[in-house]
C-alpha angles and dihedrals in degrees: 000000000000114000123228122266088244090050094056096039089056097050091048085060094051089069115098126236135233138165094218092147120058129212129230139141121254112244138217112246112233116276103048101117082199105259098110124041117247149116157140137296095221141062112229147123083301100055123101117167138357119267127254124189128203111287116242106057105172102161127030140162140156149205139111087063096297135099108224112209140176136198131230108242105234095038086067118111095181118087123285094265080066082071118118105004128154115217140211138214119180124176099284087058092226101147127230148159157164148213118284106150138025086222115012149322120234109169129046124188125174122193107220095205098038118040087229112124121186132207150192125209148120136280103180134007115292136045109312121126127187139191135224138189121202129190098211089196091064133063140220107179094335091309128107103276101257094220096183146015125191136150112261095209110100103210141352108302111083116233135161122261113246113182127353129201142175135194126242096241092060089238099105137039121181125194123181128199147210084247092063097249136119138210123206122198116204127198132024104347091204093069139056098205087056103041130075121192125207137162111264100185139017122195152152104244127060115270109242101175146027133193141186121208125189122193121163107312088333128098132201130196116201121209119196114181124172091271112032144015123242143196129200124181093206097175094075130046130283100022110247113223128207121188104213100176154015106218130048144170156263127263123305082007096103121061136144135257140244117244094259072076097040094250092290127186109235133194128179112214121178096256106036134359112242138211127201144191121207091253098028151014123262139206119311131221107208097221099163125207128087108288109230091166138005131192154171135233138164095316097323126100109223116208124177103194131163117197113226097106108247122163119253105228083063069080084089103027107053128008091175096063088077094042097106105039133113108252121210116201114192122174121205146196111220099188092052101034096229137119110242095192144343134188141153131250138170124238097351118195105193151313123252134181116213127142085019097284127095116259116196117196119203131191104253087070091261114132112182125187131237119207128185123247105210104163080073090050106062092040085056096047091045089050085048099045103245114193112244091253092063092043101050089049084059093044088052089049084048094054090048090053101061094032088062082052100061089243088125091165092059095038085059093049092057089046095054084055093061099057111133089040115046125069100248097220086066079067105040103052087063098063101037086110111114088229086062099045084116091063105046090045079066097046091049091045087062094043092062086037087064095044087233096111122106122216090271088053080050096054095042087057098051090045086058093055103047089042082056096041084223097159097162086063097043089055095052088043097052109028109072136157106244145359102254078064091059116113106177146060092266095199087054088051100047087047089060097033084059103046090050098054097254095126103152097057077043091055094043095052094050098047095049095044092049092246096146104160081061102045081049098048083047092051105045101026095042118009099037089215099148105168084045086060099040089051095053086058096058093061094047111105109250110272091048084048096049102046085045088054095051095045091045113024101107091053094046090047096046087060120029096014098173102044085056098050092063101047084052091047088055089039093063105028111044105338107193116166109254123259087264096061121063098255126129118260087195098051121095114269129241131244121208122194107271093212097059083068096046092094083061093070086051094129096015101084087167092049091048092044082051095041093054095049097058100051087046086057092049083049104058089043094063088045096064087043091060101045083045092053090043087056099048093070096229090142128113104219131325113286085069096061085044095051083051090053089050102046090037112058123047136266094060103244106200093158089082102060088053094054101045083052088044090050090054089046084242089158091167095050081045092062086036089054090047095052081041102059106355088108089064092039121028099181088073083084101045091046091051094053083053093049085047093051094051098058123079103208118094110281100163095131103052093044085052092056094046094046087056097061086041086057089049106052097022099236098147128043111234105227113006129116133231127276102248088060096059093242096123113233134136107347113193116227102221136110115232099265081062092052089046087045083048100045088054098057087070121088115241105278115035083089085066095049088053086257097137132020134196085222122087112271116283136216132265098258092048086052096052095043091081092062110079095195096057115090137189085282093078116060091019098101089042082055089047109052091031090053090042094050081050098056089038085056099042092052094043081055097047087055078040098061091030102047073053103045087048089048087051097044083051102053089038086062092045088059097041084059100046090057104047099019131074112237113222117204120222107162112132099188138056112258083215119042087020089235132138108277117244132183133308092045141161137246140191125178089235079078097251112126125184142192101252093236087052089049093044092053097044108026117098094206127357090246099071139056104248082211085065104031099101097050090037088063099041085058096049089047080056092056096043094048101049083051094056085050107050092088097051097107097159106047079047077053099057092038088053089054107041100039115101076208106055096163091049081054090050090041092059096045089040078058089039091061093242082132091045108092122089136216132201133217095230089060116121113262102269082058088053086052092053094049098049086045090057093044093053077043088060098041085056086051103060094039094060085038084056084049095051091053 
């Protein structure tokens, strides 16, 4: 429903009113004698004289920096060979051209993110127009490169061309004409070969505005005649069309949002200004007056309207009609609902936006300059209550605006009041210069200030510090008094204050932030203070201590080896923190294991002699203790002197405490004794399923509960026999003296209860056949998941060995190949820079092919791919370390006797090589030793693999 004149009258005057932009000419700078048109966009000391451009402008644009113009042909006063030129004004407002047309140009269009501009004209009489595109970064003959020339009439009927645009990506060009149809080229717009041309949209009334809207991959194309308002989505098939309005526009009324808008279509029709969607129409401002331009910029729609009522399509009938009225230019901000600024010209030609001001060209030649007054700006948007969203986005113009200027200290100053709001790396990529490190140290300060700054914002203020040498600051930044105060990833700043030499702040931060392994690293690796460090230690509590003096106990003791003694003697005897350090005098002191420190001493035979002594010493100390506390009689019965005996004396004989709670039938204390202690001693398992199975009593429970744990760590195989049947099995690797070294471990008696046995250790089953209460329950779920983790474990061997036999069937092929085929190398791109690969180039027979300036500059030798380098040389440090292993028979050894898996430990060596070597008969006889040394050595082997299984 259409509004009365008088309601939209009354809500336009609703609208408040500002003068946020402010209106000057453009002046010449000193030294232009006048001949050629130029100047400068500020007043000042260096300006003469204001700027006049040629009369006549019929044509104009901008972006990249540039203001594009054209000259109406019998306006000229230059010679005929001055026809049909395209100029150009850069900042500097030195004016130049070149020759476009042979008659005349009558559409711009520059691209803002490609410095690509196109452009209609006329080369002979008659209508004929052409288009050309011209790529301004390149030259033929010192003019823009013309890339392409084609005739913008899409059939046969000739018609006039009416509006022209291109989207940003160079895949569609739309042109419009007087007939009301419209032509869409699709493809690069550079190229003939690339590009297809066919007509969009055919109408009645002359087209008057194009659009391109980009959301997502999909791509609309708004139409505005003098009488609707059409969509198009060009990047599928068929072109859907929407018809959003009955009524349009006339020429330069119609242009497209920001997103702060949401990339809205507008047209400006006499009565109302209208937004659309690509699928609907939006909301509507009644702005009255008839519409002669319309523009966006930064957030403000620009109209230049007069208001005597003329019809819009007089737009291509008569220009001189208008010639002699009053202009008003108002510029509004829709989100707000206010007039920004308003003013009145004569004959104005068009608006433009360049160096992030307004620029409005009249027809007399004057260009005058409109800059934004933003000061203004923010008092009036505090006394009206602004939220902090809209304020920060002034603050950010603002900034921009400055910053443009080259007032990078005020500019700073806007943006820091946008923290919160804007992105910070909007901030930050402005003053990376090394010339504005001052300003972007202040903005960082505020940023941690703030606590909104992340570990890299961190590391780029402490490199400004220390680039500026600014130590003062670095101290007030760094040392604060607590750590609620802290503003920073403290880790992030002691990593940069180290690598650039600043190893006391380093060392300050990391102390006071309880980062020992860095105050260490920064001791010992840089500054090469060793007491400091031991020292620190020493006030460490006992775990951090312990794990230091590990890490750092051979340096420590190369260089200050007494020192270093002591602190391990108190380490492993009685370790309290030093009075230094925050610990508890009155707290019971640590102990740590004494052997673990012995590799320490490696090179310090005089250390080691001193060290030992001492914990001799310690050891004989406790000792006494205990035998004096045995003979005192404290003792409540007789199980606690025997747990003291146990515990005190060495060799950790567990097996008597689970015989003194087996004798007393005490099944619960004897699984307690076996979670306890079963870690040190395994066999404490194996020995509670055998005292279970003995007893007739129903024990389900309990041998539930152990076969558990069995299950767990694998101790017992489920089903095998014993040796001595024949049945295969576990099959113990030691000699008799072992067994006899073995059998005397255990206490009197557990011989009796079926704990030890002189046979080689049996199976589950075989334990639990002595118990004739026990029945197939209840062991049934142990078979089953046992039985089940076998077969998972045999199928997931078998891929295994197959996924490896077909990888091996495959690279034995590839080599085949290699060796009796030709390869033939088709790649058609670098596997480096991804480009397209030109001679002279480079092959492996890997596949990987490189230009040979891309290989020279990343290869390490001209023998290998630099593609497969790295796992190529994983591979060979494989090899070279199975080889330097192969002779390690004692550390294969150790592995073979303490490995719960003793097959999976033959089965490495076996792919190591250690059973590679051969021996022949005819060898002398210290051959023959060896060989009869490495034959018992293999027995062994196999013996210890058939009791892994």
């Amino acid at each position: 429903r259409r509004r009365g004149p008088s309601a939209k009258m009354a809500a336009y005057l609703q609208w408040r009113r500002f003068v946020f932009f402010d209106k000057e000419l453009v002046k010449e700078p000193l030294g232009n004698d006048g001949a050629a048109p130029g100047a400068a966009p500020a007043s000042g000391p260096s300006a003469s004289k204001f700027l006049c451009l040629p009369p006549g402008i019929t044509v104009c644009d901008s972006g990249r920096g540039s203001l594009y113009l054209s000259l109406e042909r019998r306006l000229l006063d230059y010679s005929a060979h001055m026809e049909g030129q395209i100029w150009f004004l850069p900042r500097s407002l030195q004016l130049t051209g070149f020759q476009a047309y042979k008659l005349r140009v009558t559409h711009l269009y520059q691209l803002k993110q490609h410095n690509i501009l196109a452009s209609v004209g006329e080369d002979e009489e008659g209508i004929n127009p052409l288009v050309k595109i011209w790529n301004l970064e390149k030259r033929d003959g010192g003019n823009p490169l013309c890339t392409r020339i084609f005739p913008a009439i899409p059939g046969a009927e000739p018609t006039v061309v009416s509006c022209l645009t291109v989207h940003e990506n160079l895949n569609f060009m739309a042109i419009g004409f007087t007939d009301g149809s419209v032509t869409l080229n699709k493809g690069d717009i550079t190229r003939d070969r690339h590009s297809k041309t066919q007509i969009l949209h055919k109408g009645n009334y002359p087209v008057t505005g194009l659009a391109f809207r980009q959301a997502g991959k999909t791509t609309h194309l708004f139409v505005v005649t003098t009488e609707n308002v059409q969509s198009y989505i060009v990047s599928g098939k068929d072109y859907p069309r929407v018809e959003l309005d009955t009524h349009g526009c006339g020429l330069r009324c119609s242009a497209l949002s920001d997103p702060s808008q949401d990339l809205q279509f507008i047209v400006a029709g006499d009565e109302c200004v209208y937004l659309y969607q690509p699928d609907e129409r939006g909301p509507c401002f009644a702005f009255e007056g008839h519409k002669l331009i319309a523009h966006w910029f930064r957030g403000y729609l620009v109209i230049v309207s007069r208001d005597r009522k003329v019809s819009p399509k007089s737009e291509f009938t008569s220009r001189d009609s208008q010639s002699s009225d009053k202009q008003i230019l108002n510029i509004y901000d829709l989100c707000n609902k206010f007039i920004a600024y308003s003013t009145v010209f004569e004959d104005v030609v068009d608006v433009l936006a360049e160096w992030g001001s307004l620029y409005v060209l009249t027809r007399d030649g004057r260009m005058l300059f409109k800059k934004n007054l933003f000061e203004m700006a923010i008092n009036l948007a505090k006394s009206q209550h602004l939220d902090s969203d809209g304020l920060a986005q002034i603050f950010m113009q603002y900034g921009d605006h400055l910053y443009s200027k080259g007032n990078h200290d005020g500019a700073v100053q806007q943006y820091i009041r946008t923290i919160g709001k804007l992105e910070p790396s909007y901030v930050i990529r402005k003053f990376l210069d090394a010339q504005r490190i001052h300003n972007l140290t202040a903005y960082l300060q505020t940023l941690h200030r703030q606590s909104l700054a992340n570990a890299d914002h961190t590391t780029l203020l402490l490199n400004c510090y220390t680039k500026l040498k600014d130590s003062s600051k670095l101290e007030e930044f760094i040392k604060t008094k607590s750590e609620s105060e802290v503003h920073f990833d403290v880790e992030t700043a002691i990593k940069v204050l180290r690598q650039a030499g600043y190893y006391s702040h380093a060392l300050y931060l990391a102390e006071n932030h309880a980062h020992h392994e860095w105050y260490l690293k920064i001791q010992l690796e840089d500054i090469k203070n060793y007491q400091e460090a031991l020292r620190y230690i020493g006030k460490l509590p006992f775990e951090q201590a312990e794990s230091n003096m590990k890490r750092y106990g051979k340096i420590l003791m190369h260089h200050i080896p007494e020192q270093t003694t002591e602190l391990l003697k108190g380490l492993c005897t009685d370790y309290r923190p030093s009075l230094e350090g925050r610990g508890d005098r009155e707290a019971p002191g640590c102990r740590a294991n004494s052997e673990e420190f012995i590799p320490i001493f490696a090179n310090n035979p005089r250390e080691l002699k001193a060290f030992l002594e001492h914990m001799s010493e310690v050891k004989e100390k406790l000792h006494a203790e205990a035998i004096s506390l045995l003979k005192s009689g404290r003792f409540c019965d007789v199980f606690d002197k025997a747990l003291l005996l146990t515990c005190a004396f060495p060799g950790r004989r567990f097996q008597q405490i689970m015989h003194y709670h087996m004798q007393h039938e005490q099944y619960r204390q004897v699984i307690t004794v076996c979670e306890r202690h079963g870690e040190q001693e395994p066999s404490l398992w194996e020995q509670a399923l055998s005292y279970f199975a003995r007893k007739e009593e129903d024990c389900k429970e309990y041998v539930a509960a152990v076969l558990k744990h069995i299950e767990s760590k694998n101790l017992m195989p489920p089903l095998l026999g014993t040796a001595e049947d024949g049945e295969g099995g576990w099959v113990q690797a030691a000699d008799s003296r072992a067994r006899a070294g073995a059998l005397q471990f255990y206490p009197e008696g557990c011989l009796a209860h079926g704990l030890v046995s002189s046979r080689t250790p049996i199976s589950v089953v075989q334990t639990l056949a002595h118990n004739s209460t026990a029945t197939l329950s209840v062991i049934r779920d142990y078979l089953v998941q046992k039985l089940q983790k076998q077969s998972q474990q045999i199928a997931q061997d078998e891929l295994r060995v197959r996924r490896y036999r077909e990888e091996t069937t495959r690279i034995r092929q590839e080599i085949q190949e290699l060796k009796a085929s030709p390869k033939i190398f088709q790649k058609t791109k670098c596997s480096i820079c991804n480009s397209a690969l030109e001679l002279p180039s480079v092959h492996f027979l890997c596949g990987h092919s490189f230009h040979q300036h891309c290989f020279e500059s990343y290869s390490e030798s001209d023998a290998d791919c630099p593609t497969c380098l790295p796992e190529n040389r994983k591979v060979m440090d494989m090899i070279r370390a199975q080889e330097q292993k192969r002779d390690l028979h004692d550390q294969f050894q150790h592995q073979l006797k303490c490995s719960n898996d003793s097959f999976s430990v033959i089965a490495d060596y076996f792919g190591r090589g250690v059973f590679n070597k051969l021996t022949l008969l005819t060898d002398p006889p210290t051959a023959r030793l060896t060989a009869s040394l490495e034959a018992g050595l293999q027995r062994d082997l196999l013996i210890h693999a058939r009791r892994g299984t």
